[in-house]
C-alpha positions as CSV (number, residue, x, y, z in Angstrom):
1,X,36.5,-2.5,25.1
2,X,39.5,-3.9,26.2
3,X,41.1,-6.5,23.7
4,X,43.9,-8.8,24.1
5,X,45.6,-10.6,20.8
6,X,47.3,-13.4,21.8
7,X,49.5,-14.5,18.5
8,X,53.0,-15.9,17.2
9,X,53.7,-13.3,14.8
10,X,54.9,-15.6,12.4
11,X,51.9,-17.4,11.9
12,X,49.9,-17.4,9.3
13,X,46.6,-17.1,10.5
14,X,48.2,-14.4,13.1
15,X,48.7,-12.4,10.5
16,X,45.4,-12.3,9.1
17,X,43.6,-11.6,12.1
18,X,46.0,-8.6,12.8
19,X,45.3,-7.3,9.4
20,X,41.4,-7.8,9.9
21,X,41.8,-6.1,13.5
22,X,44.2,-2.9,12.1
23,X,42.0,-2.6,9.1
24,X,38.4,-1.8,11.0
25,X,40.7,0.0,13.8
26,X,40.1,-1.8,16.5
27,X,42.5,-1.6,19.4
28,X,44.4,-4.3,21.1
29,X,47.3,-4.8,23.3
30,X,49.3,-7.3,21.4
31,X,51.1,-10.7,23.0
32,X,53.7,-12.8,21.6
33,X,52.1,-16.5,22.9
34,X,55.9,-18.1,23.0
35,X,57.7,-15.5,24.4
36,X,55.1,-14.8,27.4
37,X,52.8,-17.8,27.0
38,X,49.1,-18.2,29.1
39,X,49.1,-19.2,32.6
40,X,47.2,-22.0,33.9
41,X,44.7,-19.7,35.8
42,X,44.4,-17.6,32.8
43,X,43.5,-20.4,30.3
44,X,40.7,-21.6,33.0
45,X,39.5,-17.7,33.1
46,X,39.3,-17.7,29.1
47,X,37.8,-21.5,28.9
48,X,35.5,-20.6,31.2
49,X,34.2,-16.9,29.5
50,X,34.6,-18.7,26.1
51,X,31.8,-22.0,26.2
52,X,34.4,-23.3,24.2
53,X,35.3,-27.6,24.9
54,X,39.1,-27.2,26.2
55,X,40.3,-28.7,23.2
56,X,39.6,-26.0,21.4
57,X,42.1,-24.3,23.3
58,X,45.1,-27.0,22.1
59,X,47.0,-26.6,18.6
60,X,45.8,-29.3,17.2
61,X,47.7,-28.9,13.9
62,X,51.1,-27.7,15.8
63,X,54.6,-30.2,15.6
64,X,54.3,-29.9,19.7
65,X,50.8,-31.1,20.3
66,X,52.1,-34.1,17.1
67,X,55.5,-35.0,18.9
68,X,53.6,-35.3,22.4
69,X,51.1,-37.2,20.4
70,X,48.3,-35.7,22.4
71,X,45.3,-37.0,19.9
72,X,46.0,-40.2,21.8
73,X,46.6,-38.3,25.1
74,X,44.1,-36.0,26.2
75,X,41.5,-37.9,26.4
76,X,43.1,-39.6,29.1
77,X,43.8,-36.6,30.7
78,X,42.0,-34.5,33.9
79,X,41.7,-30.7,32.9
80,X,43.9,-29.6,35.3
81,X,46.2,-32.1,33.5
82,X,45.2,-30.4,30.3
83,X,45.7,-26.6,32.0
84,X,48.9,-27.4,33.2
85,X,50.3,-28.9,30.0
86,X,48.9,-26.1,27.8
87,X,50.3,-23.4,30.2
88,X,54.0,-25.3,29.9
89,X,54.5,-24.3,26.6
90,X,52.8,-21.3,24.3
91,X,53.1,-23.3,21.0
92,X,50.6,-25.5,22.4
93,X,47.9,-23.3,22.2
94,X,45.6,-21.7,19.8
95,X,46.0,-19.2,17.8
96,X,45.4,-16.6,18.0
97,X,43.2,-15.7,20.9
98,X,41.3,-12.6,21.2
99,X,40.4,-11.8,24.7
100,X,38.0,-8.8,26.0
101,X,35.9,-8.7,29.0
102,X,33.0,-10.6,28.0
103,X,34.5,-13.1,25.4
104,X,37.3,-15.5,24.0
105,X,37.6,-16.2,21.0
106,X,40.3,-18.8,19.5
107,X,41.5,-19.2,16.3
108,X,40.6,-16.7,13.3
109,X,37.4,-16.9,12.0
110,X,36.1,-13.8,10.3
111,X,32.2,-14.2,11.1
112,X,32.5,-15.0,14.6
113,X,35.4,-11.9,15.0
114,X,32.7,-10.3,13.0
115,X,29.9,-10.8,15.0
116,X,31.6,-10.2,18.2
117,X,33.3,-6.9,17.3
118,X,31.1,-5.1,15.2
């Protein structure tokens, strides 16, 4: 299975969901979500394989997605809107975000990672 971390290795959570991948062996090709952040058509790809509501794809608890005050925002927003905004900037988005080739999953969340994986 091919497996892609999405993370900003300072986070917390990050960190936990490395240590939870590294410590059942599972392999991963690692991405720093700042440095090389999602594309637009890559964050429709991953909504679309996840079922997930796009929001779950913002940062909700980030000083971006606060100083943009996006609560108020999105609503009002069209998804491309929404694509386009989260692919402008990494530390808008979620993390982290596991990919593979039949699932997304966002955030770190042992029994989903759980069910999914093994």
């Amino acid at each position: 299975m091919n497996l892609l971390f999405l993370e900003y290795p300072s986070c917390s959570t990050c960190k936990k969901a490395k240590k939870w991948l590294d410590s059942r062996d599972i392999a991963y090709t690692d991405r720093h979500i700042k440095e090389n952040n999602p594309s637009a058509e890559e964050l429709r790809e991953w909504h679309r394989k996840s079922g997930l509501p796009l929001k779950k794809f913002f940062n909700t608890s980030g000083l971006l997605y606060k100083s943009l005050n996006l609560k108020e925002k999105l609503p009002s927003m069209t998804e491309d809107e929404q694509f386009s905004l989260l692919a402008s900037d990494g530390m808008l988005v979620k993390r982290p975000i596991l990919v593979s080739d039949t699932f997304v999953l966002t955030g770190f969340n042992k029994e989903a990672w759980t069910k999914a994986l093994l």
